[in-house]
N, C-alpha and C positions, 0 to 999 in steps of 0.2 A: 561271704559270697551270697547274694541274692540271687535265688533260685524261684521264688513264688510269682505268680502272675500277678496283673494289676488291674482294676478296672472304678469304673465310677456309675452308682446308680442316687438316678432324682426321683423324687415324687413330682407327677404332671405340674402341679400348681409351680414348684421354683421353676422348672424348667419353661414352662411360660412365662414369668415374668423377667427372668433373664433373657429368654431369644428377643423380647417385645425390647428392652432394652438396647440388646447388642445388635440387631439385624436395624440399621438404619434406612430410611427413605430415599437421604441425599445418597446412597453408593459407597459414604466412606465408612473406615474402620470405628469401633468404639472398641470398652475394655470396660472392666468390674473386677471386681474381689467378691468373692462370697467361703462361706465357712462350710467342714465338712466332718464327720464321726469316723473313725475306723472300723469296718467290718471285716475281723480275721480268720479264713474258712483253714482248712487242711493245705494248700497251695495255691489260697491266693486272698491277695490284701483288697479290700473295697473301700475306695473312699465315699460315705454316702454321703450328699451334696445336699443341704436343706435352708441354707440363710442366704440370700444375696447381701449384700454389703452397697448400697448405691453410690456413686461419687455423689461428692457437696461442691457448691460449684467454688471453682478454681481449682481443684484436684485432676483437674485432667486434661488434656489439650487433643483436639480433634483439629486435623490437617492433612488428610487424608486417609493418613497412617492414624494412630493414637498413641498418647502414651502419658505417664502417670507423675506426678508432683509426690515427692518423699512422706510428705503429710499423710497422703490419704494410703502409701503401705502402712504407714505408724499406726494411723487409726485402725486400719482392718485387722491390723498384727494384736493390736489393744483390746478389740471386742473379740478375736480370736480365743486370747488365752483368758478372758473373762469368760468365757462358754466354752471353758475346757474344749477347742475344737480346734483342728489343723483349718490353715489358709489356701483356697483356691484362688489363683488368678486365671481368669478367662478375659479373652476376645475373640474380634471377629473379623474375618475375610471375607471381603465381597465379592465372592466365587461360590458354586456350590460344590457338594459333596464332602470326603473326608479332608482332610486338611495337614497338610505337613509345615513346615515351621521355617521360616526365615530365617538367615544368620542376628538378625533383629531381635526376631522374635525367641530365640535360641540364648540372646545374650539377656533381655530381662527377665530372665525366666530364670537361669544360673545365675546370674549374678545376686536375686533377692534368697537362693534358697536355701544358705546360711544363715541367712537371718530369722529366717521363718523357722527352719529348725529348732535354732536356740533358743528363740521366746517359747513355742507353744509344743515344742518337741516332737513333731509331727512333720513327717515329710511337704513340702510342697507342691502341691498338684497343680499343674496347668491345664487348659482345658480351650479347645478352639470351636467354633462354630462357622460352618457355612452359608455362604447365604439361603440354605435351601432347607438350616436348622440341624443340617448332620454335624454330630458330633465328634471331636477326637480329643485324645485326652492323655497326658501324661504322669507318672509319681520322678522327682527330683532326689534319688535315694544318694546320700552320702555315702560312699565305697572306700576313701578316704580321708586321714586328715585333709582338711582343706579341698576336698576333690571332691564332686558331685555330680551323678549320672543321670540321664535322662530313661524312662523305663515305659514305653509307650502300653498303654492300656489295650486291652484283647477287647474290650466292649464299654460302649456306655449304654446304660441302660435308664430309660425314663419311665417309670411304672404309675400307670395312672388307668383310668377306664381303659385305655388303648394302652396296649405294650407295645414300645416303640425299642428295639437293640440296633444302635450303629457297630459296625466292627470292623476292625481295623485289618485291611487286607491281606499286610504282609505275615500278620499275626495268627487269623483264623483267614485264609482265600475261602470265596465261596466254591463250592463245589460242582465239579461238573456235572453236565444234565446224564442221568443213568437211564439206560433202556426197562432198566427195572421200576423207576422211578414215573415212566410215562405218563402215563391215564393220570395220576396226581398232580404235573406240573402240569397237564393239559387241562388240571381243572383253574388251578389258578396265579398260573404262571412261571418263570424261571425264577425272577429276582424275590417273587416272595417266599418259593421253594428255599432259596439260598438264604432268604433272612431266616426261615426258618427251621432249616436241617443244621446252623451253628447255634444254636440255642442249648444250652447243659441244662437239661432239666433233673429234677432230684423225685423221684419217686419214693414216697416214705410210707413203708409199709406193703411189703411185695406178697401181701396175701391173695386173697378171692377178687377183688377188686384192684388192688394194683397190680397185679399179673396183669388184667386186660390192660391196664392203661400202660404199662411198658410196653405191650406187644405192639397197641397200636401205634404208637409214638417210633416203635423202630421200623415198622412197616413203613410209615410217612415220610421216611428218608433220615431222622434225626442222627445224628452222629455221636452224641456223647449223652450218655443216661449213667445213674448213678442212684442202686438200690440201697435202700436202710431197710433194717428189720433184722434183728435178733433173733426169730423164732425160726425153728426147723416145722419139717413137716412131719404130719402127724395122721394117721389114719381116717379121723374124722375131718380131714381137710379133702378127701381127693373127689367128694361130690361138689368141691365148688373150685378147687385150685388146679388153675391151668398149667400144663406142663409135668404137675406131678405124678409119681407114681408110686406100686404096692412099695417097690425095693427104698424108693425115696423114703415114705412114710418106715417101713421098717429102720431103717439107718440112718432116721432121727436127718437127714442132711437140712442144712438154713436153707430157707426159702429163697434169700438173694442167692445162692448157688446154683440153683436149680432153675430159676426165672434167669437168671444170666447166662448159663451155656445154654440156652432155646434161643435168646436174643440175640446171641453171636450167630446161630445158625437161620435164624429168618430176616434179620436186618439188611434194608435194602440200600445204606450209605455205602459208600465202597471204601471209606475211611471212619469204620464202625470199632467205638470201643463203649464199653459197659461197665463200669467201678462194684461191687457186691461190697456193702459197709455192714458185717456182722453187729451192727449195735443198735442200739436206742435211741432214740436222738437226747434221751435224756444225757448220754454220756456226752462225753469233750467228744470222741471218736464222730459219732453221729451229727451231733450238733455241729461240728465244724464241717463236716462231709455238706451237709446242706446249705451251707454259707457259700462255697464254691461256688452252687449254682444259679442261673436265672431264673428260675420258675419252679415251685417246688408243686406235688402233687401229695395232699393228705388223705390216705389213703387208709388211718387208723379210726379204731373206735372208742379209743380210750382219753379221757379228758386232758392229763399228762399231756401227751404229743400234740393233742390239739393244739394248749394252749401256750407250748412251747411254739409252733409253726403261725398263731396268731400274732406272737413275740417278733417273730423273725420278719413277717409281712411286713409289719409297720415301722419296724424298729431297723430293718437293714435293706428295706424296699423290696424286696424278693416275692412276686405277686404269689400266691397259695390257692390254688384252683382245689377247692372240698367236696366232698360227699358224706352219704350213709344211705343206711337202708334202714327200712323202719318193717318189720313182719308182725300183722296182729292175727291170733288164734283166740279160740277158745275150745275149750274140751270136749262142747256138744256139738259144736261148728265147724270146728277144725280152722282150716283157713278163712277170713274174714276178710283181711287186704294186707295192701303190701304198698309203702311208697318209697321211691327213694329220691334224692333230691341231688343237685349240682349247683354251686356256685363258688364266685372267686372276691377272695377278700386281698387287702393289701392298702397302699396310699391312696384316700380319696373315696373310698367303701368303709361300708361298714364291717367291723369286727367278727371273729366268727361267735365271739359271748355274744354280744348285743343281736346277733340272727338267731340266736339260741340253739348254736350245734353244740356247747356243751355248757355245764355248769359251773364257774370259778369254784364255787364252796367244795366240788368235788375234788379237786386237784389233788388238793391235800392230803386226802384221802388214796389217790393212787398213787403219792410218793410212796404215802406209810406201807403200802403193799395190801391194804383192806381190800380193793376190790379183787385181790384172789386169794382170799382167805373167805371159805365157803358157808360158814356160819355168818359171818357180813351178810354175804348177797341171801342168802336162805330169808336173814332178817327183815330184806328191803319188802316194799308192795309187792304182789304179781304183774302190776303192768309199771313198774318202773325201768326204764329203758334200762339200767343198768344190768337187769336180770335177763335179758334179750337176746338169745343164742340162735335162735331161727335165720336162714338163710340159703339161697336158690341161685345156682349158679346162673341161670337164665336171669337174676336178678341184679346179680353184682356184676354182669356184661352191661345187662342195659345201663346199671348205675354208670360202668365207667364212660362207657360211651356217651351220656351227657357231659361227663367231666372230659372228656378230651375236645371234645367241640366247645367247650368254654376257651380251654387253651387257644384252636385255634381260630376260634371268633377274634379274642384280641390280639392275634397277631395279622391274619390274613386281613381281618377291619373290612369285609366284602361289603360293598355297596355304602361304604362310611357307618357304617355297624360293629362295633367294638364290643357290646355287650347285650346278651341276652338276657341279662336280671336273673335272679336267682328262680330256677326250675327246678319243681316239684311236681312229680309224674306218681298218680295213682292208679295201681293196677288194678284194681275194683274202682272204678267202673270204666276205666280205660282212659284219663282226662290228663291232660300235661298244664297246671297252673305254670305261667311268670308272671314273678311281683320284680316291678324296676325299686330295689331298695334305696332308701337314703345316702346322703355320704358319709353323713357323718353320726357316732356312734353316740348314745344315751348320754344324759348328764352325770351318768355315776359310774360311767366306764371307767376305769383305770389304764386300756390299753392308750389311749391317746398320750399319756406321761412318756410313751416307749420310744413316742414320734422321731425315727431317727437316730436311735440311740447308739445302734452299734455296740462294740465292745464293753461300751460304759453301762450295758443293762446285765452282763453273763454273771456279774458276783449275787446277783438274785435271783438268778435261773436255778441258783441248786443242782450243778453239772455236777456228773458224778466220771471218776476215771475209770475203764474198761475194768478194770482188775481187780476193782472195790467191790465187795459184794455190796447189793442195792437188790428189792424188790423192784421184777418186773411185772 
């Protein structure tokens, strides 16, 4: 029995040259094949969508309707299973909005997705477009011999400089206007309220900083948030962790437990739920918690998660809105400055190694458990970031508060403004730089190989199961 959700996310570049394809001049229908990777979270399956497949000409027949010559399934089924990848068939109606399916369009879709199965083992995905470029999107899951269901997708997702989520009505409705909700949609609108409050975002790392950015995310109307983080609370957290307290810190309680009964009780969706994932994302537990969602928030300081969530941006579309804070001191000085920075990596950006929020060579290092074994760190320099414990609640607010207005720059897109470029705000002498970064990452990246990868990159993550002891 199939019980997990379904959904499809592109990087901006496919999804442009597929609409530029399928949205015709004359009015009438076109059609394409293109190729897709599996991204499998905790409950729910992602087909990420990265190859079109173009027809050659005679493969296709345009007559108002469209439709496709055997050849050119053969062929797309051919370079399918030569790039280890399932088969997407899409087209397009020359209507706008989400799109529901013809007895037509219902019968080429089941009829090919036996075939598609058997060659490249991979469900087949349909995918329709509007003329106004909203997407809808189906998986063709086999429930029986010989029998195949149709499993309509909760979202499709196009992640590029602008985050653009269609969603499927009957699946996720948007939600009605809430009195609580007022002054918010009155800044900028109903319908982008509603694109925005079905959005799953994944909050990773419900410490000093992700505290604020859960709050204000449930404040904003969101409906479905989803904490990671391992660590309880601890007594030298409660000058900077919001919601905590003495009794918290005495009773060792996780941090997602504590940041999520506050969030049940100040959340303004009126169909408000909150996930607490006691784990790491290094584990399966966590790592897969994070796949669920559309937008993850990095909210850790450790190279590890980093470079796992750098993994996940690129590799299963899932944009990653980052921070940190930076506190410099000295002994005769005391406080010197303090900066802390915001920006969003993902398809079409640059990497968060190549912006230099952490260091690859170090990874390693926080598998083996070195960076909490205290003779390491004792060893390192004095101003080596990794030695860097200083930190001001009035600091990790502002930090996340850049980081939440990154989120919803790319989704709200006010004034055709999607991105704010990466912000870095010094509190000596008061000054907020943006640098508009590159797209594309250094010649000796390695994240660029991930492009897309999906499922097919987790046997090099080094997932570890809940229950195995592991250095955190």
């Amino acid at each position: 029995m199939i019980t997990h959700e379904h959904s499809v996310a592109m990087d901006g570049g496919t999804a442009r040259e597929l609409l530029a394809h399928l949205i015709r001049s004359d009015g009438q229908e076109d059609l394409c094949f293109a190729l897709y990777r599996p991204a499998t979270g905790r409950r729910r399956k992602t087909a990420v969508v990265y190859k079109m497949i173009p027809p050659q000409a005679g493969e296709r027949r345009i007559h108002g309707n469209a439709s496709f010559e055997p050849e050119y399934f053969e062929r797309a089924v051919g370079e399918a299973v030569r790039d280890k990848a399932g088969l997407v068939f899409l087209h397009s109606h020359p209507v706008p909005g989400w799109q529901p399916m013809s007895q037509d369009d219902v019968r080429a879709e089941e009829d090919h997705a036996a075939a598609a199965l058997g060659a490249t083992r991979m469900p087949l995905v349909g995918m329709t477009t509007g003329s106004d470029g909203t997407w809808s999107a189906r998986f063709w899951e086999r429930v029986a011999v010989g029998r195949y269901r149709r499993f309509w997708c909760r979202n499709v997702r196009t992640a590029g400089v602008r985050l653009k989520i269609d969603f499927a009505g009957a699946l996720c409705p948007p939600p009605a206007p809430a009195p609580e909700l007022e002054r918010t949609i009155h800044a900028w609108g109903e319908v982008k309220q509603a694109n925005l409050a079905r959005i799953r975002v994944g909050v990773i790392g419900a410490g000093s900083v992700g505290a604020f950015v859960a709050e204000a995310l449930a404040r904003t109307g969101l409906q479905e948030l989803v904490l990671v983080d391992f660590d309880v609370v601890k007594m030298h957290n409660l000058d900077r962790l919001l919601h905590a307290t003495r009794a918290d810190a005495l009773s060792e309680r996780l941090k997602v437990d504590v940041v999520a009964d506050a969030l049940r009780q100040h959340a303004t969706a009126a169909a408000f739920s909150v996930e607490p994932v006691p784990h790491g994302l290094h584990h399966t537990h966590g790592y897969e918690a994070a796949l669920d969602c559309d937008v993850l928030f990095s909210c850790v300081d450790r190279p590890l998660p980093r470079h796992l969530l750098n993994l996940i941006s690129h590799g299963c579309f899932i944009p990653v809105v980052d921070g940190g804070i930076q506190v410099r001191r000295t002994p005769s000085a005391g406080l010197i400055g303090a900066d802390w920075r915001a920006h969003t990596t993902g398809p079409g950006r640059r990497c968060l190694a190549c912006i230099g929020q952490y260091d690859p060579g170090e990874v390693q290092l926080d598998r083996q458990g070195l960076l909490d074994d205290p003779h390491y760190i004792e060893a390192l320099s004095e101003d080596h970031p990794l030695r860097a414990r200083e930190n001001v609640f009035a600091f990790s607010q502002a930090c996340s508060s850049l980081m939440v207005l990154q989120f919803l720059q790319s989704v709200i897109v006010p004034v055709n403004c999607a991105s704010p470029g990466r912000q870095l705000y010094h509190f000596v002498p008061g000054l907020l730089d943006t640098e508009t970064q590159p797209s594309t990452c250094d010649a000796a990246c390695h994240v660029p190989k991930f492009h897309a990868a999906g499922d097919a990159m987790r046997d090099r993550l080094d997932l570890r199961d809940p229950d195995v002891a592991f250095p955190l």
